[in-house]
N, CA, C and O atoms as a MOPAC input file, in Angstrom:
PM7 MOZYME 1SCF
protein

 N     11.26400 1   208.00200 1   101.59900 1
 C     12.66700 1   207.70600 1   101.42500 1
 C     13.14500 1   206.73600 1   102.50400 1
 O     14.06000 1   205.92500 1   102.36300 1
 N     12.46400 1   206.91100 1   103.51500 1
 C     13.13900 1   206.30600 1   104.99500 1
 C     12.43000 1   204.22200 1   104.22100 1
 O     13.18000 1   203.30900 1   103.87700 1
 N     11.14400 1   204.20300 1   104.22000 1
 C     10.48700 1   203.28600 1   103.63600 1
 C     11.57500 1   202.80500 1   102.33100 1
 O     12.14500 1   201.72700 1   102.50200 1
 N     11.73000 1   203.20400 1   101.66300 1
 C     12.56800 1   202.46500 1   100.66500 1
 C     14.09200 1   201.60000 1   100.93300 1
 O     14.58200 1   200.55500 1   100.50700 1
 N     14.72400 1   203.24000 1   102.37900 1
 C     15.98400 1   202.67600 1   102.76100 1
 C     15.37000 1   201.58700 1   103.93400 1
 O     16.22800 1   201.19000 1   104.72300 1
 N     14.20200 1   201.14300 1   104.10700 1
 C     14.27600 1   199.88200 1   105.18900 1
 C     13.72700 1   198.81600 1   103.98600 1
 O     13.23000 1   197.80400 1   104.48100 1
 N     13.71900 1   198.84500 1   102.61500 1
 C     12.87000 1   197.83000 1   101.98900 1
 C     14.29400 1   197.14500 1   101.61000 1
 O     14.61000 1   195.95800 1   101.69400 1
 N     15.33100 1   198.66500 1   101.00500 1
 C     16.28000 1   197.97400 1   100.26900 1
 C     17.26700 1   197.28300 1   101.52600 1
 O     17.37800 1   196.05900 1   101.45800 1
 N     17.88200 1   197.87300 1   102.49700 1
 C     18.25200 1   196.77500 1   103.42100 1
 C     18.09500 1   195.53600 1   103.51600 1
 O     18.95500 1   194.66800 1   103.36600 1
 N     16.08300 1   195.30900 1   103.97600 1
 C     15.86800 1   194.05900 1   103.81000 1
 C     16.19800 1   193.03600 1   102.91900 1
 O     16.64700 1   191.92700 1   103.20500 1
 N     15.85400 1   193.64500 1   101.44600 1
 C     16.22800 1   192.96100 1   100.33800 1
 C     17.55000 1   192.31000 1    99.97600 1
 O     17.67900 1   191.21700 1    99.42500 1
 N     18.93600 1   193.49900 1   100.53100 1
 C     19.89500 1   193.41800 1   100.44400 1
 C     20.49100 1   192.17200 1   101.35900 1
 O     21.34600 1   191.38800 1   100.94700 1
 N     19.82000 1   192.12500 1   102.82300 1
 C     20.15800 1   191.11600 1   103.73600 1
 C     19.71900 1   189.63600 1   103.54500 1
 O     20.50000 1   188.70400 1   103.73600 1
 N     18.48500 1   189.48000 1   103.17500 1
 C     18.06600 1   188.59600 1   102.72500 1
 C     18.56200 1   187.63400 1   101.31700 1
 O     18.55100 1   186.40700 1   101.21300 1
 N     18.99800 1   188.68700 1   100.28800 1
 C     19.56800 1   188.12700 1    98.95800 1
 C     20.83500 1   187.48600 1    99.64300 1
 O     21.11900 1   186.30100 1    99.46700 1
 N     21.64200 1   188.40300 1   100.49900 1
 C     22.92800 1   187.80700 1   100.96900 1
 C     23.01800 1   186.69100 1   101.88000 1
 O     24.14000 1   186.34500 1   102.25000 1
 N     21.80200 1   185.96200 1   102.37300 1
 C     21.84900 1   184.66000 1   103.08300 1
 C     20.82100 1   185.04900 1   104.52300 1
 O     20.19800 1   184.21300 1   105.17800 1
 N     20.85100 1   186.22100 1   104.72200 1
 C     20.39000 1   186.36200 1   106.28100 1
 C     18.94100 1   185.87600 1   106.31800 1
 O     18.35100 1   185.76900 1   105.24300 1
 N     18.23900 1   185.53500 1   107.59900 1
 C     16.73300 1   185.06200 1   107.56200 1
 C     16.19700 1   186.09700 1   107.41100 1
 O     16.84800 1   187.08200 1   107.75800 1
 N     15.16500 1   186.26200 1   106.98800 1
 C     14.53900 1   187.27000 1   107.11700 1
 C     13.64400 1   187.48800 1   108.44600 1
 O     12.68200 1   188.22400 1   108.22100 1
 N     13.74500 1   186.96200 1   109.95000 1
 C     13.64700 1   187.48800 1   110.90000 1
 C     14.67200 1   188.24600 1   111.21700 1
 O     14.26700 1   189.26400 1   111.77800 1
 N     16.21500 1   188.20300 1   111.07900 1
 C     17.29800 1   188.90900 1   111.40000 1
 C     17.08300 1   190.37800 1   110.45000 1
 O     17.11600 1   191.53600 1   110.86600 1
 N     16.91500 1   190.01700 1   109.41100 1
 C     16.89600 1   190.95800 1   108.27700 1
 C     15.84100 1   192.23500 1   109.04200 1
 O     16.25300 1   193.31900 1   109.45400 1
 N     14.58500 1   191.80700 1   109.07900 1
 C     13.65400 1   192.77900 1   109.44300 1
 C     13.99800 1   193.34500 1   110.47200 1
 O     13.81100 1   194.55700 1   110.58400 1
 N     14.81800 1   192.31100 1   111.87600 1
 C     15.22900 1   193.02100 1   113.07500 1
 C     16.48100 1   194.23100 1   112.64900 1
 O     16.62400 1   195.27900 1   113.27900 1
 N     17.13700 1   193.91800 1   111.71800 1
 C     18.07300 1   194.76600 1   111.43800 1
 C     17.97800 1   196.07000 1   111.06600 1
 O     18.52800 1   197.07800 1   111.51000 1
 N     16.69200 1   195.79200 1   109.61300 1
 C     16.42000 1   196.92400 1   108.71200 1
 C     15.45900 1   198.12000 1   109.35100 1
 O     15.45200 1   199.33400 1   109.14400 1
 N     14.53000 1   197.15000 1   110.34200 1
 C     13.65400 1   198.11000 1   110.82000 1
 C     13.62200 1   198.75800 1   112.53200 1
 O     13.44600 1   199.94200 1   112.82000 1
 N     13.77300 1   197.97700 1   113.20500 1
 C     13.99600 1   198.01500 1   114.51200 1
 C     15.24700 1   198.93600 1   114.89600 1
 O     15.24400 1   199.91500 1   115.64300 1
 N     16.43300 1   198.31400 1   114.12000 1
 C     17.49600 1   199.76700 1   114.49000 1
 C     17.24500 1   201.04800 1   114.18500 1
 O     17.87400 1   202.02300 1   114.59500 1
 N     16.02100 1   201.03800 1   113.22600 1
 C     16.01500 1   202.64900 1   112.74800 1
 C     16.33500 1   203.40100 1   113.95100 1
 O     17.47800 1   203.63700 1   114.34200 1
 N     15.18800 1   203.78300 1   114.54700 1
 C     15.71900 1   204.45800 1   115.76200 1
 C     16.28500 1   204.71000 1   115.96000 1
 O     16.35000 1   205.92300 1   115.75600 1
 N     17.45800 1   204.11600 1   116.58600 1
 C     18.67000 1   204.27600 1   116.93500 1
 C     19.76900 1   204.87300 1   116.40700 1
 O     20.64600 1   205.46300 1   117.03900 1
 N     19.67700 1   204.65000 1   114.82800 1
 C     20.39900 1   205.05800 1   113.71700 1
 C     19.98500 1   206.28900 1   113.46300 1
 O     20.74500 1   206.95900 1   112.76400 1
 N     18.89900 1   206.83800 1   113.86400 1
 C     18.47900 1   207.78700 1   113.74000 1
 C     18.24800 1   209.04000 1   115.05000 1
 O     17.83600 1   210.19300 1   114.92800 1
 N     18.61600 1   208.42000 1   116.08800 1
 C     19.02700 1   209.14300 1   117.18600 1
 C     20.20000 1   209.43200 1   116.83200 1
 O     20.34600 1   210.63300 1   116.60700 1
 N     21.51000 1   208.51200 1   116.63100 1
 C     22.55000 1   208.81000 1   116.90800 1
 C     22.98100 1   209.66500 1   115.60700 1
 O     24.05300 1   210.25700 1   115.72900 1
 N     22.36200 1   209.80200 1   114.49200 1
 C     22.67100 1   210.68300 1   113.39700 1
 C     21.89000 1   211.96600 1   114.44400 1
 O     22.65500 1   212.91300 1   114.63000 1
 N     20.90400 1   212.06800 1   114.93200 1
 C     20.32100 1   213.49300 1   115.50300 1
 C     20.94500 1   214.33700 1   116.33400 1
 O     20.82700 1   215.54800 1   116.52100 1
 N     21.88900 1   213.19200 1   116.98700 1
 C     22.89900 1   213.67500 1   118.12400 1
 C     24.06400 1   213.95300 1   117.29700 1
 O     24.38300 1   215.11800 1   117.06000 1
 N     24.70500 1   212.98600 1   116.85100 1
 C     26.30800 1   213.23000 1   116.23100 1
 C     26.39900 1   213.92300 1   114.85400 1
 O     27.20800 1   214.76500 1   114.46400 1
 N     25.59800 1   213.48000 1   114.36800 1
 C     25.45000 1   214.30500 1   112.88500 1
 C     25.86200 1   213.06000 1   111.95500 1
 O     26.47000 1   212.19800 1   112.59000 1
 N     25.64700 1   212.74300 1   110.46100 1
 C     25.74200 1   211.94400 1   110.30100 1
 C     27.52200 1   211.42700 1   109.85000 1
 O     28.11500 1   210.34800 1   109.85000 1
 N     27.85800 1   212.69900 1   109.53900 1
 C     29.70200 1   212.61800 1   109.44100 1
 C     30.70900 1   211.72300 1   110.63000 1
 O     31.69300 1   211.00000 1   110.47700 1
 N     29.88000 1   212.19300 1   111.94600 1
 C     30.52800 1   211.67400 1   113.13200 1
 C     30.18300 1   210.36400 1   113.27500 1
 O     30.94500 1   209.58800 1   113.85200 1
 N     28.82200 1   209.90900 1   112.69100 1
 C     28.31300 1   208.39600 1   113.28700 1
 C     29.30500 1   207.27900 1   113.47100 1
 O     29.39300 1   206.83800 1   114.61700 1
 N     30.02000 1   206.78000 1   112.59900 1
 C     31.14500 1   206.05900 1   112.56500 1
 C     32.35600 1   206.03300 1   113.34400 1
 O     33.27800 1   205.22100 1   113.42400 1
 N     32.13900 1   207.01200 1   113.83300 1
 C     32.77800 1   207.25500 1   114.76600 1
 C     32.74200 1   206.45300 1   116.52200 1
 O     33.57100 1   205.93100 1   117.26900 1
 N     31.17200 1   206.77300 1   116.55500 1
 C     30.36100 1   206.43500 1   117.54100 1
 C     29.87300 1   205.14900 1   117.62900 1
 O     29.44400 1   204.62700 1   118.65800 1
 N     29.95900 1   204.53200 1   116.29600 1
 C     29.32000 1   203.11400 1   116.24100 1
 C     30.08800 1   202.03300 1   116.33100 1
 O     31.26100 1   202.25000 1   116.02900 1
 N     29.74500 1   200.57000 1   116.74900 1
 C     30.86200 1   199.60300 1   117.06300 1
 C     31.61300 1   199.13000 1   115.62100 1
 O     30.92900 1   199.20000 1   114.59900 1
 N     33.04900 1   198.63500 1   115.51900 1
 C     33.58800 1   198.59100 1   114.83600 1
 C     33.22400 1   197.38000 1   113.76400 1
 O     33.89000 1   197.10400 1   112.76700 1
 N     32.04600 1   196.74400 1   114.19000 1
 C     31.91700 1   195.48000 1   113.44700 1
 C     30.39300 1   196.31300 1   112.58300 1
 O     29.83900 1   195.83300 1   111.59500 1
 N     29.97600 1   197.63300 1   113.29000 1
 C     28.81300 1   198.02100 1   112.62900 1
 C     29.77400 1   199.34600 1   111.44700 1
 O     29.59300 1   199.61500 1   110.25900 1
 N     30.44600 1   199.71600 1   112.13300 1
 C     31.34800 1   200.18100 1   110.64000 1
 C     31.81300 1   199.66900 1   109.56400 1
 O     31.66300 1   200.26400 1   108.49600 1
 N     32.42700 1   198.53800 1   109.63500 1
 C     32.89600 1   198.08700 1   108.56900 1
 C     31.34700 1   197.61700 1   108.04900 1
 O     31.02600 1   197.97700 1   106.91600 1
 N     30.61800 1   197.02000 1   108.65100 1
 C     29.35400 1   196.91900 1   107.74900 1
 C     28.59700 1   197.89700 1   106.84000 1
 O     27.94200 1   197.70900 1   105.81500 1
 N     28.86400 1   198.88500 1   107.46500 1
 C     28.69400 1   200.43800 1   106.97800 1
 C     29.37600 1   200.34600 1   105.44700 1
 O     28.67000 1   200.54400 1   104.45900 1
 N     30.71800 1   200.05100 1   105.33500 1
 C     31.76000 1   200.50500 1   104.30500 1
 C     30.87300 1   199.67400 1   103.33000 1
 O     30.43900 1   200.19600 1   102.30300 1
 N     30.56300 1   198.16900 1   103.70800 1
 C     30.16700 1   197.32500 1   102.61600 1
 C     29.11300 1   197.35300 1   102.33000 1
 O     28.81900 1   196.56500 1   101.43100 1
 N     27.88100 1   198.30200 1   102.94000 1
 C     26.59500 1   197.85300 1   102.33300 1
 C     27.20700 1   199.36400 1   101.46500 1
 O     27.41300 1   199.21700 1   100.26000 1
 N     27.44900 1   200.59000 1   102.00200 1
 C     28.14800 1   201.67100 1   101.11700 1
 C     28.46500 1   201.65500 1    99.79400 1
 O     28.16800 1   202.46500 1    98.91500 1
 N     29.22800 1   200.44300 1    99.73400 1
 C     29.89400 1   199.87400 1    98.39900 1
 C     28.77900 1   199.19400 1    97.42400 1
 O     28.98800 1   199.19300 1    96.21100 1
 N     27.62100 1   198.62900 1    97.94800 1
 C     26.24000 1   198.33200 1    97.61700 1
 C     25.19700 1   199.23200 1    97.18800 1
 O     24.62400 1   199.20800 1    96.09800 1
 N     25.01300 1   199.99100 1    98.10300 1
 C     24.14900 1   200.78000 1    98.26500 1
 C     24.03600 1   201.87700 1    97.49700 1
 O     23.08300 1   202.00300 1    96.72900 1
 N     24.91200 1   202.71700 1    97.60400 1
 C     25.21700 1   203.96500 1    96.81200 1
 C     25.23600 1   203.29700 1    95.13200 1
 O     24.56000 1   203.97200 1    94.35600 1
 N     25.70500 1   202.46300 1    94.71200 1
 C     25.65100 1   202.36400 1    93.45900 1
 C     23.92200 1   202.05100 1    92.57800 1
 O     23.30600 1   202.59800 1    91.66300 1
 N     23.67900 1   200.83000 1    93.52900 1
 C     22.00800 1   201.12100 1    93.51500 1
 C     21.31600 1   201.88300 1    93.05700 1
 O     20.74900 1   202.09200 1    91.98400 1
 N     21.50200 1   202.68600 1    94.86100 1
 C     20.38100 1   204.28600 1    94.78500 1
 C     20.99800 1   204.88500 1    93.43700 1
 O     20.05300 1   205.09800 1    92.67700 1
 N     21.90400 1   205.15100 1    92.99000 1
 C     22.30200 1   206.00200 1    91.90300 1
 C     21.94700 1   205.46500 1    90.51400 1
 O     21.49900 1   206.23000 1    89.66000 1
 N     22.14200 1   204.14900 1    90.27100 1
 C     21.78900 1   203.78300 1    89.14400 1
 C     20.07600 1   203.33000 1    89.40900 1
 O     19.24400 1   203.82300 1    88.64700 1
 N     19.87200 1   202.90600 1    89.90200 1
 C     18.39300 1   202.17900 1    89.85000 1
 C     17.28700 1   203.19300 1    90.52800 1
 O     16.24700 1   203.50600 1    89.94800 1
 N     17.49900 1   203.46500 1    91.28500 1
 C     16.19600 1   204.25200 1    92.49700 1
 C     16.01400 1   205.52300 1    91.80500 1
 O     14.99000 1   205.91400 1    91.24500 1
 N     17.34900 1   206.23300 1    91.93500 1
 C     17.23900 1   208.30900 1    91.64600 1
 C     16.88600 1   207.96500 1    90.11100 1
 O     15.68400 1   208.22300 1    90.04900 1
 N     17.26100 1   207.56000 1    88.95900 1
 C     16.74100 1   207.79800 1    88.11100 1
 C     14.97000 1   207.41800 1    87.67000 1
 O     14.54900 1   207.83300 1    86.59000 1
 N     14.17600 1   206.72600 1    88.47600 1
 C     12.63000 1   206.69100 1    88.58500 1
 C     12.10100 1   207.29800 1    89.28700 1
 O     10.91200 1   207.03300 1    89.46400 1
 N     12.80000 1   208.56300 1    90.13400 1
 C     12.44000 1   209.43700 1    91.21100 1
 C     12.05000 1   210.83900 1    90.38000 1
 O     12.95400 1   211.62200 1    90.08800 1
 N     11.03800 1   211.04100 1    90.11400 1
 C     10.65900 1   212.46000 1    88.95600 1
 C     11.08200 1   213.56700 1    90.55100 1
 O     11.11900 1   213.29000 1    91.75000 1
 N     11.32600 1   214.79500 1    89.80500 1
 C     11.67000 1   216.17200 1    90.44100 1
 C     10.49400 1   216.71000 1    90.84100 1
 O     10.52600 1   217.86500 1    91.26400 1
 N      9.36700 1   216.07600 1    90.79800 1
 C      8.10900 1   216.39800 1    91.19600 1
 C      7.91300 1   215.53100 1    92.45400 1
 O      6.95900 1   215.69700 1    93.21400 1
 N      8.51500 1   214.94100 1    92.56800 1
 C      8.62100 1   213.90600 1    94.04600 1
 C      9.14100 1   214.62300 1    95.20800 1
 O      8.56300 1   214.88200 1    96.26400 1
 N     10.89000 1   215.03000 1    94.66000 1
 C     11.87800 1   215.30100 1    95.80500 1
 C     11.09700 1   216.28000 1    96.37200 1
 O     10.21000 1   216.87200 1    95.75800 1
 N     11.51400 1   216.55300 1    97.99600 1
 C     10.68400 1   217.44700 1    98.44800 1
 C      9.36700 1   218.25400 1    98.57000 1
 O      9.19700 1   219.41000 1    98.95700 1
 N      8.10700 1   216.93300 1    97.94800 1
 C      6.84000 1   217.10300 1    97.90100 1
 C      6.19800 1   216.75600 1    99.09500 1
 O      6.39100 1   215.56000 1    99.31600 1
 N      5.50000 1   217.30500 1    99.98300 1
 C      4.94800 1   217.39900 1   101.41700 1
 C      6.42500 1   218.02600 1   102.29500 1
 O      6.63200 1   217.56800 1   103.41900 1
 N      7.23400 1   218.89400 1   101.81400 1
 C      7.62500 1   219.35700 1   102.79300 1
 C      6.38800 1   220.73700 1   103.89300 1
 O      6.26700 1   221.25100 1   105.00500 1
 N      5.79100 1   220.69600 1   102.55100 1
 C      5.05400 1   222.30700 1   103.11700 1
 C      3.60300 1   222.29800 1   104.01800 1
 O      2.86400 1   223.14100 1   104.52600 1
 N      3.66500 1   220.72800 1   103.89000 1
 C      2.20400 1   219.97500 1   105.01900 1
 C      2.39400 1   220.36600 1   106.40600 1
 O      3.39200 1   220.23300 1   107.11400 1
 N      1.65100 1   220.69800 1   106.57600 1
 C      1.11700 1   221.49800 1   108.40500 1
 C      1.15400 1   219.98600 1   109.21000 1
 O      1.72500 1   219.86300 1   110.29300 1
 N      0.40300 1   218.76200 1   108.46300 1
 C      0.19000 1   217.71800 1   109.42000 1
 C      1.54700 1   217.04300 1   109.81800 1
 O      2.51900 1   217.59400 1   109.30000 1
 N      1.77500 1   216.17500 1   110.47200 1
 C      2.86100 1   215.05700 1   110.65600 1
 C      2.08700 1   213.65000 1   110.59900 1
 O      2.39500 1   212.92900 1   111.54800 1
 N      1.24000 1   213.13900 1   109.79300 1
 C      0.32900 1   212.28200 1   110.52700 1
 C      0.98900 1   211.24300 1   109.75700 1
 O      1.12500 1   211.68900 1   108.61800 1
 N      1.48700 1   210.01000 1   109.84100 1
 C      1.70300 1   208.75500 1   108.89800 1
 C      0.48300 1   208.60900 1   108.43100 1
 O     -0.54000 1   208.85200 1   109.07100 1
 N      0.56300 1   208.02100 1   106.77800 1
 C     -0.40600 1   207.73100 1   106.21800 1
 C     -1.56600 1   207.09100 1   106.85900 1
 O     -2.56300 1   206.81300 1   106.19400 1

């Protein structure tokens, strides 16, 4: 899931004009971070916490994004997917 939300970013940044060196620095490199500060704040609070030029970016890929994942992604996602390897002992990346 994490892999798809850094493919569609890219895709998304790139269709909209950005290079795709910015794009990749964006989509992949912030993970981290985006993902600390959801670990710490939770993800309700993030916006809170984040700079105001990375919020409103928030609202608009939002307005993008969510319609997407809902029409295009979740419906090729079988119920045999969601939550398959939760019950793996390993952590190992492929």
């Amino acid at each position: 899931m994490v892999r798809a939300g850094v493919e569609l970013a890219f895709e998304a940044m790139t269709a909209s004009g950005i290079i795709d060196e910015s794009a990749y620095y964006e989509s992949l490199h912030e993970l981290p971070l985006i993902a600390n500060t959801i670990a710490r704040k939770r993800l309700y609070e993030m916006n809170v916490v984040i700079s105001d030029t990375a919020e409103y970016g928030n609202y608009l890929f939002a307005n993008v994004a969510t319609p997407l994942l809902r029409e295009k992604f979740m419906p090729s996602v079988g119920t045999d997917v969601i939550g398959k390897g939760l019950g793996e002992t390993s952590n190992q990346v492929d």
